[in-house]
C-alpha positions in Angstrom: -7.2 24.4 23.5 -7.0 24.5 20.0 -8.7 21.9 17.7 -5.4 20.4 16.2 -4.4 20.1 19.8 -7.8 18.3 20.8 -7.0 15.7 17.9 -3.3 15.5 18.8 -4.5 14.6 22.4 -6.7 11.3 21.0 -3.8 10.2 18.7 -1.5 10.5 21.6 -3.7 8.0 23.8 -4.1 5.8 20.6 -0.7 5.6 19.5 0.5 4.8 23.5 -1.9 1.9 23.6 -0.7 0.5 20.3 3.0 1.6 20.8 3.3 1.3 24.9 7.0 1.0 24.2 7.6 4.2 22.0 9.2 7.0 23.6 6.6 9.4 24.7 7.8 12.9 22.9 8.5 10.3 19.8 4.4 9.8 20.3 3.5 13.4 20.9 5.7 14.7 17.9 3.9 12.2 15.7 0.4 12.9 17.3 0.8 17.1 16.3 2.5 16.1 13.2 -0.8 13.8 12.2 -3.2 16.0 13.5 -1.8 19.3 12.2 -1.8 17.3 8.9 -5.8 16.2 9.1 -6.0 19.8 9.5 -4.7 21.5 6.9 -4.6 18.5 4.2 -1.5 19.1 2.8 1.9 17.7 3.1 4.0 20.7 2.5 6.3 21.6 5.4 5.8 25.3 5.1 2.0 24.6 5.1 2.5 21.9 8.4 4.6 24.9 9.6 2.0 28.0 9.3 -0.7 25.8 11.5 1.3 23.9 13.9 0.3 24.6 17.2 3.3 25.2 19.0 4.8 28.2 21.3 7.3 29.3 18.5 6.1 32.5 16.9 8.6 31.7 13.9 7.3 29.5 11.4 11.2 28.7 9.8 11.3 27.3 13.4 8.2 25.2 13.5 9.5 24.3 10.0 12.9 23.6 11.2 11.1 21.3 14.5 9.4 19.4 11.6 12.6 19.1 9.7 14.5 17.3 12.9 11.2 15.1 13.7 11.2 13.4 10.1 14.8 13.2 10.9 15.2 11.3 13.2 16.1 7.8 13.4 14.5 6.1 16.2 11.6 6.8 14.3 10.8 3.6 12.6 8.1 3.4 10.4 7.5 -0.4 10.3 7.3 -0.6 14.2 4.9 2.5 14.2 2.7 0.8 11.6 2.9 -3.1 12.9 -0.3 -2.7 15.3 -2.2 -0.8 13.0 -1.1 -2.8 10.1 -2.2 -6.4 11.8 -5.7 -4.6 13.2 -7.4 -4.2 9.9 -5.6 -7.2 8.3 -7.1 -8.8 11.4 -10.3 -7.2 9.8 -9.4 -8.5 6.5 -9.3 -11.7 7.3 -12.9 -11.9 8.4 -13.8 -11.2 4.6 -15.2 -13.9 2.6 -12.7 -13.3 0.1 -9.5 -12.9 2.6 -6.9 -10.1 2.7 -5.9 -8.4 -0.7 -3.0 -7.3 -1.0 -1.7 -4.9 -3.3 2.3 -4.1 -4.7 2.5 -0.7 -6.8 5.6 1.4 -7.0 4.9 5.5 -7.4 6.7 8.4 -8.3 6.9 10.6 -5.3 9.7 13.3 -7.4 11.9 13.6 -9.6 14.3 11.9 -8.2 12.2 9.7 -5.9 10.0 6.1 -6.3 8.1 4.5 -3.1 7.3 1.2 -3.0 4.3 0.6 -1.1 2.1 -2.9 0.0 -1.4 -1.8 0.8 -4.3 -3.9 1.9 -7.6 -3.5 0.1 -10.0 -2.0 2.3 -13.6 -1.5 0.6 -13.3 0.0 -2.8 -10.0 1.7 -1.6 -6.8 0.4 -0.1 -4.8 1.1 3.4 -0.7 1.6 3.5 0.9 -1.2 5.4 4.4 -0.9 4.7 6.5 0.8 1.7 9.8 1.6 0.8 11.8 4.7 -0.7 14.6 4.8 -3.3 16.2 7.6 -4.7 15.9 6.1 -8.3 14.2 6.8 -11.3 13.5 3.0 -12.1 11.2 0.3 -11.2 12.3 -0.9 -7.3 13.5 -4.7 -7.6 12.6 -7.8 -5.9 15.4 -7.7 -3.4 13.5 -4.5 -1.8 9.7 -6.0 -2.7 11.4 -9.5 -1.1 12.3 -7.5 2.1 8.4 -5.6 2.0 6.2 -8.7 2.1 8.4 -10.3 4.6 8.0 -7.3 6.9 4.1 -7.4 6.5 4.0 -11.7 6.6 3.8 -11.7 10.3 1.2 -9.1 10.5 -1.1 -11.5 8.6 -3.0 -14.1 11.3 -1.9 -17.2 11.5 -4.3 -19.2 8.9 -5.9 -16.1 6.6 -6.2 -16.7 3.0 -4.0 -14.1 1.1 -4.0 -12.8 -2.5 -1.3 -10.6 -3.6 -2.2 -8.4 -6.6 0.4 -6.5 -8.7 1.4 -4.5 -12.2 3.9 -6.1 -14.7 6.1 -4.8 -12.6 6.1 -7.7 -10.5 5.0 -10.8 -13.0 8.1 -12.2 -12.4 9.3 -15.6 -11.7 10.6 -14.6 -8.1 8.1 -13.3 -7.1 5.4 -16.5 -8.1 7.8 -18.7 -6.2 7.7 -16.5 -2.5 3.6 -16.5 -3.2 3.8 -20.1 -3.3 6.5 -20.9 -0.7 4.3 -18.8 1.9 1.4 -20.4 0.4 -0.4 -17.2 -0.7 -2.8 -16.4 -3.6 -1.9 -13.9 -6.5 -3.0 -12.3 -9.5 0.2 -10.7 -10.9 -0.4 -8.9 -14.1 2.1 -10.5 -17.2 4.0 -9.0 -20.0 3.6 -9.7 -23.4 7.1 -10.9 -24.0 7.6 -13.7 -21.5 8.1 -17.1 -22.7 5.6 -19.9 -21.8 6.2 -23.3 -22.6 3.7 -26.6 -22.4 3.1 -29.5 -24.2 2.0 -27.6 -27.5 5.5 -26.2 -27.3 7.6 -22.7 -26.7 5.9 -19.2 -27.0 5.4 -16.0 -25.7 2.0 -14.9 -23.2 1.4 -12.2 -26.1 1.1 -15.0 -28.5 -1.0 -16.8 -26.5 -3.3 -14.0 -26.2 -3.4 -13.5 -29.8 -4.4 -17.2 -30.5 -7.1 -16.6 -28.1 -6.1 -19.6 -25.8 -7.1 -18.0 -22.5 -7.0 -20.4 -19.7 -3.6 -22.2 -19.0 -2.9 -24.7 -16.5 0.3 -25.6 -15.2 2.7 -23.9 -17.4 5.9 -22.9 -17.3 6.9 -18.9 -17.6 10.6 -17.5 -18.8 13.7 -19.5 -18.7 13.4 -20.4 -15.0 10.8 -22.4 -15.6 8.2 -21.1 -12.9 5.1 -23.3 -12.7 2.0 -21.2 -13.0 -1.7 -20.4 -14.1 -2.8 -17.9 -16.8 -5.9 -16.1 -17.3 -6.2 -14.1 -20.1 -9.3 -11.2 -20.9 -9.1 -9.0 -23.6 -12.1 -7.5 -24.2 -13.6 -4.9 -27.0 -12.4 -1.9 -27.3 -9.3 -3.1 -24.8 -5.6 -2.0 -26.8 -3.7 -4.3 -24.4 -4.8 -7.8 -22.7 -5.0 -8.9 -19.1 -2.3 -12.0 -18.9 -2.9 -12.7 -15.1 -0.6 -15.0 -13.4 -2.2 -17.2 -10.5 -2.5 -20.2 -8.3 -6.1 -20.4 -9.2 -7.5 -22.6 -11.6 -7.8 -20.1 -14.1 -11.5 -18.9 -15.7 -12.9 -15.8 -16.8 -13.4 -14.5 -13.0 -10.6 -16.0 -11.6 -8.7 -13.4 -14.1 -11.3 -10.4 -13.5 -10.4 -10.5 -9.7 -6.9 -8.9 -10.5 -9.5 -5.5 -11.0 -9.1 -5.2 -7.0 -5.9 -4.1 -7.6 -7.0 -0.5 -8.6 -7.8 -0.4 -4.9 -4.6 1.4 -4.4 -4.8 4.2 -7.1 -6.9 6.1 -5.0 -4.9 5.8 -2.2 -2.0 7.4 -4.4 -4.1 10.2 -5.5 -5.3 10.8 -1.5 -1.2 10.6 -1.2 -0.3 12.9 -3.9 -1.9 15.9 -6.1 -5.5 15.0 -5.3 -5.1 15.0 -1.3 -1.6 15.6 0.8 0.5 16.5 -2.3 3.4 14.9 -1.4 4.8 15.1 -4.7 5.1 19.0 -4.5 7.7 18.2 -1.6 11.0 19.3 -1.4 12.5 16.6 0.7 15.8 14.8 -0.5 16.4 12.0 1.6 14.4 8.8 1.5 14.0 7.8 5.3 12.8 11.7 5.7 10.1 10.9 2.7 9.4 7.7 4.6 8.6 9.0 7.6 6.5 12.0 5.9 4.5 9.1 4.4 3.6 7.5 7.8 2.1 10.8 9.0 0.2 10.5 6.2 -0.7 6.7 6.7 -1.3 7.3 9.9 -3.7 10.5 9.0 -5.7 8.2 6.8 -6.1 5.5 9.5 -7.3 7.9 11.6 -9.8 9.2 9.1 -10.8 5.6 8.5 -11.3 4.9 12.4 -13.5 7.9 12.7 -15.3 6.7 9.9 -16.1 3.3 11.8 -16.7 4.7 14.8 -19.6 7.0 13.7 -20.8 4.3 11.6 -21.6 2.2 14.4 -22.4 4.7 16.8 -24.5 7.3 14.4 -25.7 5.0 11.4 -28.1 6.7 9.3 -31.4 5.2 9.1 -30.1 3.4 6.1 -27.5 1.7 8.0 -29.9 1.0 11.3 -32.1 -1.8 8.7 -29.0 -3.6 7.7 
């Protein structure tokens, strides 16, 4: 048996005790898909094709087998991930600091952006759900909306949550549906917004140039949204951090937004530094979609490994802890 089959054997018991319901060949597609993936590190479907371990002597017919797989439409990407999704938020939630999540939108090709909500898991982050729009433009809250809503019942019931994002996502909108589910966030602020408060109308970049740092209860562009600010801009910084949050806000109340870089790794594992799926030549969105939960699914696998030998091969380091 060869080694990618070995692999796709464990995934295939795995994924039918998280997904008893799945359709078995829909399991074992994914199983050789992931493995051959952890295999030959790469995303590229001529490079899947060349090492996947099936009878087909033609690889434009291994190709073609990995073509219909990422094809097809019972193949849904937020019912694959939903148990392995709530297992390490489960995890998350045992943190003293609660689950982080993270909202970042990547360009996956020319003609492609993926929206993706990752939990922050050590110094890195974990895919939990995401999105795929053939646009070159920021993805809007109707689709970031429909994201966290997916994820919200994978959180348990009483966890403290912090959702961490770009200027992309300072928005009024998106302050309100952190407060009405009664979530945390640090959501990163352009310059231009208008604040207003009893010493009258501004912008955040005003503020930030008058030094006035930490405000309380204000209220942020013409709807009015009622918010926190924390502001750092520190030497030798071109832009300041304008950090809106439900936290009182204080000099490491506004540093916390840092664990958002948590996900930029998980990009580059995604893209020219790992699986290179932006050297892909897939066109259609739910095919990309489904290409990025092999990968999701290759790096939870990696991560469970990782755990597993941890605890049952810990260096002498890890045996004095």
């Amino acid at each position: 048996m060869s080694g990618i089959r070995a692999v796709a054997d464990g995934l295939v018991d795995e994924l039918k005790r998280s997904l008893p319901q799945q359709r078995k060949t829909q399991r074992g597609n994914l199983a050789l898909l992931v493995a051959t993936m952890l295999e030959v590190r790469s995303a590229n479907l001529m490079d899947l094709a060349a090492s996947l371990p099936r009878e087909a002597d033609r690889t434009d017919m291994r190709y073609q087998w990995i073509a219909r797989t990422l094809s097809n439409t019972l193949i849904d990407p937020d019912a694959v991930m939903a148990p392995f999704a709530a297992e390490v938020l489960e995890r998350a939630a045992a943190d003293p600091d609660g689950i982080v999540l993270i909202l970042d939108q990547s360009k996956l090709s020319d003609r492609h952006q993926v929206l993706m909500l990752a939990v922050r898991h050590g110094e890195r982050a974990l895919p939990l759900a995401w999105r795929v729009e053939a646009t070159a433009g920021a993805i809007g809250f109707a689709t970031q909306k429909e994201l966290l809503g997916v994820v919200a019942p994978w959180v348990p019931a009483g966890a403290a949550v912090c959702l961490m994002g770009d200027r992309f996502y300072g928005t009024a909108d998106l302050i309100a549906l952190c407060q009405r589910r009664g979530w945390d966030y640090r959501l990163r602020l352009k310059g231009t917004l208008t604040v207003r408060d009893s010493s009258g109308r501004t912008t955040t970049a005003a503020r930030a140039k008058s030094k006035d740092f930490y405000l309380e209860d204000v209220e942020l562009t013409a709807r009015r949204a009622k918010t926190n600010i924390g502001i750092i801009h520190d030497p030798g910084h071109a832009q300041p951090w304008i950090i809106a949050m439900s936290d009182n806000p204080g000099y490491g109340t506004t540093l916390a937004y840092s664990e958002r870089w948590g996900i930029e790794p998980m990009f580059s594992d995604f893209k020219s530094r790992g699986f290179g799926i932006d050297n892909t030549q897939l066109r259609y969105p739910d095919r990309l979609a489904r290409l990025i939960l092999v990968m999701a699914l290759a790096l939870y696998s990696a991560v469970s490994t990782g755990h597993w030998d941890e605890v049952h091969h810990p260096t002498p380091a890890e045996k004095n802890i």
